[in-house]
C-alpha positions in Angstrom: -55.2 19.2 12.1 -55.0 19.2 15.6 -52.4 17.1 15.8 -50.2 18.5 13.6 -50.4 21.9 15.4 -49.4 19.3 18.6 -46.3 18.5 16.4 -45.5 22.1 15.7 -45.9 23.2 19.4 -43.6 20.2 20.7 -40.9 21.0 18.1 -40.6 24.5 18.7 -40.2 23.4 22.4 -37.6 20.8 21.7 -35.9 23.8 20.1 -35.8 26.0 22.7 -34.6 23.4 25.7 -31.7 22.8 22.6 -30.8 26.5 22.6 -31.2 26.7 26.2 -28.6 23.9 26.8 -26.7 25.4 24.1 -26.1 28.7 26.6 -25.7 27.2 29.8 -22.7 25.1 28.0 -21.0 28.0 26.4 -21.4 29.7 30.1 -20.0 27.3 31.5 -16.7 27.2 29.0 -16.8 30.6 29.6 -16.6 30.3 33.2 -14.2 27.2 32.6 -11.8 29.4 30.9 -11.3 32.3 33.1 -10.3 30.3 35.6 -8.5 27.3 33.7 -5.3 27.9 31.8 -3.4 26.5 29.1 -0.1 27.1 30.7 2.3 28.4 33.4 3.0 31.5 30.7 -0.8 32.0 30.3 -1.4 32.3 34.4 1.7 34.2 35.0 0.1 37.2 32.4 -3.3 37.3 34.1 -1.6 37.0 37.5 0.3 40.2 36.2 -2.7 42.3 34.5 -4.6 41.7 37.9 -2.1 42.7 40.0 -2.1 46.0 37.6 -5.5 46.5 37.6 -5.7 46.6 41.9 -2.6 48.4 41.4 -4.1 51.2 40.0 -7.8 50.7 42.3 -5.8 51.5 45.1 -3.3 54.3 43.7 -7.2 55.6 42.7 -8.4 55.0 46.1 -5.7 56.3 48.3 -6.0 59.6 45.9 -9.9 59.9 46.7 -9.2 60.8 50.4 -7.2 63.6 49.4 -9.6 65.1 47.2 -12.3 67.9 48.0 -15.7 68.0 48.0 -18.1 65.3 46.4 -15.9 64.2 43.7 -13.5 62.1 45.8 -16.4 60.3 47.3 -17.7 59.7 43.7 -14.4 58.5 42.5 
């Protein structure tokens, strides 16, 4: 009996490391494909949406100085 709980107990172990290594792969492919593309088009889009996106941080920004009170400094 003993030994068959052993069993159980390094199965469900096995499992987990399994699922572990599952997540760290897909992180890494995830982390792979933000920074990897698939072509020139593909970079030149991000390149674009992140050039929007401080774009508009620092439209936001320069407008926070001129704003009263406490809401500036909490926008």
């Amino acid at each position: 009996m003993k030994t068959n709980l052993d069993q159980n107990s390094i199965a469900n172990e096995h499992q987990s490391q399994t699922k572990r290594i599952e997540r760290r792969r897909k992180t890494i492919q995830a982390i792979y494909n933000l920074t990897n593309y698939k072509s020139y088009h593909a970079f030149k889009k991000a390149n674009a949406r992140l050039n929007l996106f401080f774009g508009v941080l620092a439209i936001g920004g320069l407008i926070s100085c001129f704003m009263a009170g406490q809401f500036g400094a909490i926008f």
